[in-house]
C-alpha positions as CSV (number, residue, x, y, z in Angstrom):
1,X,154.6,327.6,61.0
2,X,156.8,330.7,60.5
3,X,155.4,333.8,58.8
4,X,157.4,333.8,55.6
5,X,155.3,329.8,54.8
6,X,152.1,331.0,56.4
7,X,152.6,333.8,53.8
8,X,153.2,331.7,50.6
9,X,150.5,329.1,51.5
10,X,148.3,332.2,51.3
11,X,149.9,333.3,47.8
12,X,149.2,329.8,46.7
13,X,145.7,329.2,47.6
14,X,145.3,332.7,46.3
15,X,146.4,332.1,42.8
16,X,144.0,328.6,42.3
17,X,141.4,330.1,43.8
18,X,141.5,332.8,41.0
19,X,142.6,329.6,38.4
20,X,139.4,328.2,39.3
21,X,137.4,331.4,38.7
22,X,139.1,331.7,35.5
23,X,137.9,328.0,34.2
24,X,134.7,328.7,35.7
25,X,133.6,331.4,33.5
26,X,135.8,329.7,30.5
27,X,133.6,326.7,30.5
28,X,130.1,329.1,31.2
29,X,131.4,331.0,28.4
30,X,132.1,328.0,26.2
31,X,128.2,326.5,26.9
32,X,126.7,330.0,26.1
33,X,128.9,330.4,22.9
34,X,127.5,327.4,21.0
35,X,126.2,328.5,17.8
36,X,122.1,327.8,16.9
37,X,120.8,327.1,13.2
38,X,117.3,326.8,12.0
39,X,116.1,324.3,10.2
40,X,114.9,326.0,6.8
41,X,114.0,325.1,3.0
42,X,116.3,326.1,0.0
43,X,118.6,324.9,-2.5
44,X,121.2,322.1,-1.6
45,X,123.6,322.0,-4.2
46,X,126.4,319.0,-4.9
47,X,129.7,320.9,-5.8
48,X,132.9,319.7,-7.7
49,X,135.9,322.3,-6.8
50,X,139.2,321.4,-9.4
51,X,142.4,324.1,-8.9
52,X,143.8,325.4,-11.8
53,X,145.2,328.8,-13.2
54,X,144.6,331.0,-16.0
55,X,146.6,330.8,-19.3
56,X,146.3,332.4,-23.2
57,X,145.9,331.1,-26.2
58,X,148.1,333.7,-27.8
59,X,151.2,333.7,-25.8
60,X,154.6,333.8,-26.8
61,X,158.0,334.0,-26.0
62,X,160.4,335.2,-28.6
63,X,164.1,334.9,-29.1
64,X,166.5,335.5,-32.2
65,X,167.8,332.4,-34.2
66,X,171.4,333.3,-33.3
67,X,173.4,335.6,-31.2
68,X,174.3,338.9,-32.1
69,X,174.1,342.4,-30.5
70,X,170.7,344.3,-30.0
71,X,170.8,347.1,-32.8
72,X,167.5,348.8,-32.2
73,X,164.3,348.3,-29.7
74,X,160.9,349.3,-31.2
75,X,158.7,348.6,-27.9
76,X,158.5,348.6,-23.9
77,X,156.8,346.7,-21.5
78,X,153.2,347.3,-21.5
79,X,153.0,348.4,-25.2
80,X,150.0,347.2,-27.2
81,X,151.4,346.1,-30.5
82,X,149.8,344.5,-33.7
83,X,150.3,341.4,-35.7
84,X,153.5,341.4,-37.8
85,X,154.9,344.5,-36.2
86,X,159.2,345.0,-35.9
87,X,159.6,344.9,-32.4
88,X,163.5,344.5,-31.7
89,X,166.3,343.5,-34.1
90,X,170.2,342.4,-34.3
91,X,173.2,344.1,-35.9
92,X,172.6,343.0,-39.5
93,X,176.1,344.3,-40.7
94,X,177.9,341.0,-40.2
95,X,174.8,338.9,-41.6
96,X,174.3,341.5,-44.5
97,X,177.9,341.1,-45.5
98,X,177.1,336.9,-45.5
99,X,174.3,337.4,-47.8
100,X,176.4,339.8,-50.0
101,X,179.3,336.9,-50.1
102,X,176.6,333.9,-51.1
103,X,174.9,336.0,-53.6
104,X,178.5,336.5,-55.3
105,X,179.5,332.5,-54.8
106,X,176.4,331.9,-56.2
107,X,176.8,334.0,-59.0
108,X,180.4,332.1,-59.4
109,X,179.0,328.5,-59.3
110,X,176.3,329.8,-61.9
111,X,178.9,331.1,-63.9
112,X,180.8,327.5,-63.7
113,X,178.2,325.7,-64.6
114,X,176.8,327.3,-67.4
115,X,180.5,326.9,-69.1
116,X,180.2,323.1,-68.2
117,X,176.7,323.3,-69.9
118,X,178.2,324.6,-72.7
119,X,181.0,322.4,-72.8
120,X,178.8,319.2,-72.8
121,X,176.4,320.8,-75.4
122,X,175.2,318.2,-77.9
123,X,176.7,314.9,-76.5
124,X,174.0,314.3,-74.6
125,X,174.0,310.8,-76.3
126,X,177.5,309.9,-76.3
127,X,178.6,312.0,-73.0
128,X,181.8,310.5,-71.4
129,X,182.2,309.9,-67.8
130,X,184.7,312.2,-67.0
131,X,182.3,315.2,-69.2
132,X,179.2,313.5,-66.9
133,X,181.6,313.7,-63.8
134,X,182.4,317.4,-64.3
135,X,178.7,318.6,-65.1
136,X,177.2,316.6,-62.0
137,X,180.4,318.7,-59.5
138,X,179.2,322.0,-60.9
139,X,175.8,321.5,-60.6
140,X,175.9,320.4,-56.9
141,X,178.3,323.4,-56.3
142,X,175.7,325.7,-58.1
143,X,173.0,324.3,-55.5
144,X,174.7,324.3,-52.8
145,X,175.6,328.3,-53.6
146,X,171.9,328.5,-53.4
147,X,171.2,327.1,-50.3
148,X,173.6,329.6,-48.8
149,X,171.9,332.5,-50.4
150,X,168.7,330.7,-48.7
151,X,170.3,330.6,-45.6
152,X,171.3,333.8,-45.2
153,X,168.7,335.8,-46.2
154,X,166.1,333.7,-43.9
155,X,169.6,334.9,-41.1
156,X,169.0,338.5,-42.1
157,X,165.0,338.1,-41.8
158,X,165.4,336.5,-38.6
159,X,167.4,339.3,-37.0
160,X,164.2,341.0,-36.7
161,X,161.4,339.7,-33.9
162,X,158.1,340.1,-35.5
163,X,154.8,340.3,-33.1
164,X,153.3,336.5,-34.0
165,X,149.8,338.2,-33.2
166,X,148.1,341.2,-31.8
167,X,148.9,341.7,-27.8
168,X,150.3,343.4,-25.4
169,X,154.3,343.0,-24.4
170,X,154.3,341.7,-20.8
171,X,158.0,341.6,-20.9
172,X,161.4,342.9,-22.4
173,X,164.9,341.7,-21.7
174,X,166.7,344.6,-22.9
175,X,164.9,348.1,-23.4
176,X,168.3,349.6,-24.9
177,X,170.4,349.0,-27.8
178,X,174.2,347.7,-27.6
179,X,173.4,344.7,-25.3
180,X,175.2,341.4,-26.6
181,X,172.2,338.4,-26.5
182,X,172.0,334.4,-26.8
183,X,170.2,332.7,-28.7
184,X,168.7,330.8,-26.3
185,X,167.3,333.8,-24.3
186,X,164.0,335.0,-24.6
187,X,163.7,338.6,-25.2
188,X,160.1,339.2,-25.6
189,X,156.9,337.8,-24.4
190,X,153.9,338.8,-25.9
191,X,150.4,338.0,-24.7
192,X,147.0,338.6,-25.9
193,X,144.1,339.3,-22.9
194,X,141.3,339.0,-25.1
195,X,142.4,334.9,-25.0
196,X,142.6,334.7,-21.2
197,X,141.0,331.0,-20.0
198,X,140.9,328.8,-17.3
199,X,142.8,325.5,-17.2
200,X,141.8,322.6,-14.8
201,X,142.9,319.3,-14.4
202,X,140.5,316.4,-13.5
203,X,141.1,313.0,-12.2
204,X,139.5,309.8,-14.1
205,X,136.7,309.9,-11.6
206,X,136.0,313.5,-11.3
207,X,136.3,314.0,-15.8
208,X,133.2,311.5,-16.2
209,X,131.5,314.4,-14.4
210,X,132.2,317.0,-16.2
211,X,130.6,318.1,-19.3
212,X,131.1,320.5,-22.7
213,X,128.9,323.6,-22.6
214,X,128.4,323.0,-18.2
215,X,128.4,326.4,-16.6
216,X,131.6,327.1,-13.9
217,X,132.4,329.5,-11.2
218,X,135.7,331.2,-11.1
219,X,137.5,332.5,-7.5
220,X,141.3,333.5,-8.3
221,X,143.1,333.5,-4.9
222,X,144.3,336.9,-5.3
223,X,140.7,338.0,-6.3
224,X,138.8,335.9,-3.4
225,X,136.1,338.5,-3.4
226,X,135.1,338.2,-7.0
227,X,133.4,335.5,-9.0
228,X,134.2,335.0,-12.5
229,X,131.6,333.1,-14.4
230,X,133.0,330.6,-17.6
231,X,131.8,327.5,-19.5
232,X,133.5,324.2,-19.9
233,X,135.0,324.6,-23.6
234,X,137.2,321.3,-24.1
235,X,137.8,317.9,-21.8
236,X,140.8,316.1,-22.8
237,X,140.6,312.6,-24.0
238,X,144.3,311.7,-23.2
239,X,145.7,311.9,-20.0
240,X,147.7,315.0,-19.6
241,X,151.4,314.4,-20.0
242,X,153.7,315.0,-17.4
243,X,151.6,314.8,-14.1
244,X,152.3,312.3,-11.7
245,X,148.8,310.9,-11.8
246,X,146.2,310.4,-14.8
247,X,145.0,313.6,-15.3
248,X,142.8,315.1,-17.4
249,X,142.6,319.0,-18.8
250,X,139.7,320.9,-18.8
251,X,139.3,324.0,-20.2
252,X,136.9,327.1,-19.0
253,X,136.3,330.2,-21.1
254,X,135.5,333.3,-19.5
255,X,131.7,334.5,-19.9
256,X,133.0,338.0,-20.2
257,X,136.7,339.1,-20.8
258,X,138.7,339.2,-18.0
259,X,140.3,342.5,-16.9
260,X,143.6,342.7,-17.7
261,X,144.6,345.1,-15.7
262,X,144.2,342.5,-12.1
263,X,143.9,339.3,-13.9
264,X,147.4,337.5,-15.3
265,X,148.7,334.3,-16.9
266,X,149.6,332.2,-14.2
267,X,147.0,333.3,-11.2
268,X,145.3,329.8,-9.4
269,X,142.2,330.0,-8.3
270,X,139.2,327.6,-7.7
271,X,136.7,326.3,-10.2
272,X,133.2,325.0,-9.1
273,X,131.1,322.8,-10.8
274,X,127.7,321.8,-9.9
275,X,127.0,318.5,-10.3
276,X,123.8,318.2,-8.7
277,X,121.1,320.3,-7.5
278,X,117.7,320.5,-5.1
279,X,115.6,323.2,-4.3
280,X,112.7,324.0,-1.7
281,X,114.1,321.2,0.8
282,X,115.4,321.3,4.2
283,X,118.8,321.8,5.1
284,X,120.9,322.4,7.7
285,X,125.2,323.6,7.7
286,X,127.5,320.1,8.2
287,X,128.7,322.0,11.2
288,X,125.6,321.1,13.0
289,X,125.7,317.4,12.0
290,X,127.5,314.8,13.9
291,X,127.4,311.0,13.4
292,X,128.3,307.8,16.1
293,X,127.4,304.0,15.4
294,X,123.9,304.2,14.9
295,X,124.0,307.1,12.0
296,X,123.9,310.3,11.8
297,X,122.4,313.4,14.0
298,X,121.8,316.5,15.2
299,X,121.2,318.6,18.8
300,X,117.9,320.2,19.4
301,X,115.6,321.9,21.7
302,X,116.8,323.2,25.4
303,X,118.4,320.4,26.3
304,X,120.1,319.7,23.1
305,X,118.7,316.3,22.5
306,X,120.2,314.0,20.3
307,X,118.1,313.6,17.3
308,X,119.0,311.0,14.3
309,X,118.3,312.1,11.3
310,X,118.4,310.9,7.7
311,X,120.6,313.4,4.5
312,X,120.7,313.8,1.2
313,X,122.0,315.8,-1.2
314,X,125.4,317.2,0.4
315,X,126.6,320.4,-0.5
316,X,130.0,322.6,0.4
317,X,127.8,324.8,3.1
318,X,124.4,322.7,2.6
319,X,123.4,319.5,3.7
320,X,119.8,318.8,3.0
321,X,117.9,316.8,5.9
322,X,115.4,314.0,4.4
323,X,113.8,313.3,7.4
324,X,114.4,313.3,11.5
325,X,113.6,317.4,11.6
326,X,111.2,319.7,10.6
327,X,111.5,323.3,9.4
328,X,111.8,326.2,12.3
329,X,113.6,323.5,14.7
330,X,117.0,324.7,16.4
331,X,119.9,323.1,15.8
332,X,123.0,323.4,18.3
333,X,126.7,322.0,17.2
């Protein structure tokens, strides 16, 4: 065998010798890493956890009736604004001038009709057709001159968005005057924190669960490291429209208001309910409980002997242990 091969045999063995080193101490490492519980008493609790997100009873989206141009802004994002106060309005030049030119057709039509009035005075009894024909034309003329005066004054109200309720403007399309708007587009949204809940929606087996007045935790996914605590305020009795499946709403009030300044409309998060509890018996993690054929069990003592044991309540992080185990005994997974 030449030198060059003699030399790349050695290489080779070299390289599993140090593979076999390697899975050596992997596996050693992997027998002395197994994690040990023991068995101890406490509460076991059966958990119901339903998504959901936060909402308001007082929120709102405003938008004008009809398009115009943005005359004047009264607010910006973030203001805190009371019930029935201006917060943005339209030219009113154009709309002005329409309730100018309805009050003067109305005053025309009025004018019409009270000389048709007059003209028909006293032949009430023997009133012709044509005379019945005339009266009836001004009359409807006359109302319809009043519908327009209707109209346009409720235009010229409506050029003005009005805060619906007391909140706190989360968001403005246009914070300067001059800008041409739709109809259609929303220009304010107003919200109210102090109305901040939790909606959740239930299955048909998971709602028969649930009950009015049943104490909930709270965990927002961008909060995960606090715990909100609420109450179940409303269950649905009609299957929630628009879901895919039948679903049920629950509602959650907050125990205390919610901070406004992390919590928003719109946040998910988790909502547990407990639906059953135990306390003083033993338990163990599920981690440390397997099952096969016969049942379930668990590892103990040195040698990790396979134990079958017999559960109860099962919780999230708790599984209580009826019998198989006693209290102080090591578990292994």
């Amino acid at each position: 065998m030449s030198m060059f091969r003699k030399k790349i045999v050695l290489v080779v063995l070299g390289l599993l010798a140090v593979g076999a080193i390697i899975l050596t101490r992997t596996i050693a490492l992997r027998k002395n890493s197994s994690e040990a519980f023991s068995v101890q008493k406490g509460t076991v609790s059966e958990e119901l956890i339903l998504s959901g997100s936060v909402k308001a009873d007082n929120y709102a989206q405003l938008t004008f009736q009809s398009s115009g141009k943005i005359a004047w802004v009264g607010v910006k994002q973030g203001d805190r604004v009371v019930k029935g106060q201006a917060l943005i309005k339209l030219d009113t030049i154009k709309l002005a001038a329409d309730l100018q030119r309805a009050y003067s057709d109305l005053r025309s039509a009025q004018a019409t009709l009270d000389k048709v009035h007059e003209d028909v005075k006293g032949h009430s009894a023997d009133e012709t057709f044509t005379q019945r024909e005339t009266r009836t034309t001004a009359e409807v003329a006359n109302d319809k001159a009043y519908d327009a005066v209707t109209k346009a004054q409720e235009d010229l109200r409506n050029a003005t968005l009005f805060a619906p309720f007391t909140g706190i403007i989360s968001y403005l399309a246009h914070s300067a005057p001059g800008v041409n708007v739709l109809f259609s587009e929303a220009q304010i949204e107003i919200v109210d924190p102090e109305t901040f809940y939790f909606q959740v929606t239930a299955d048909q087996s998971e709602v028969t669960t649930i009950s009015k007045g049943e104490k909930v935790k709270i965990v927002l996914d961008s909060l995960p490291e606090e715990t909100h605590e609420g109450e179940v305020a409303f269950i649905g009795l009609t299957p929630k429209p628009g879901e895919s499946g039948t679903v049920y709403e629950v509602r959650i009030n907050f125990d205390q208001k919610p901070d406004s300044t992390k919590i928003r409309v719109g946040m998910s998060g988790d909502s547990k309910f407990i639906l059953s509890q135990k306390e003083n018996v033993l338990y163990a993690p599920p981690k440390f409980i397997s099952s096969d054929s016969k049942g379930k069990y668990v590892k103990t003592g040195a040698r990790k002997t396979k134990v079958y044991i017999e559960t109860g309540l099962e919780g999230e992080d708790r599984t209580e242990i009826v019998s198989g185990v006693k209290e102080g005994e090591t578990l292994y997974d």
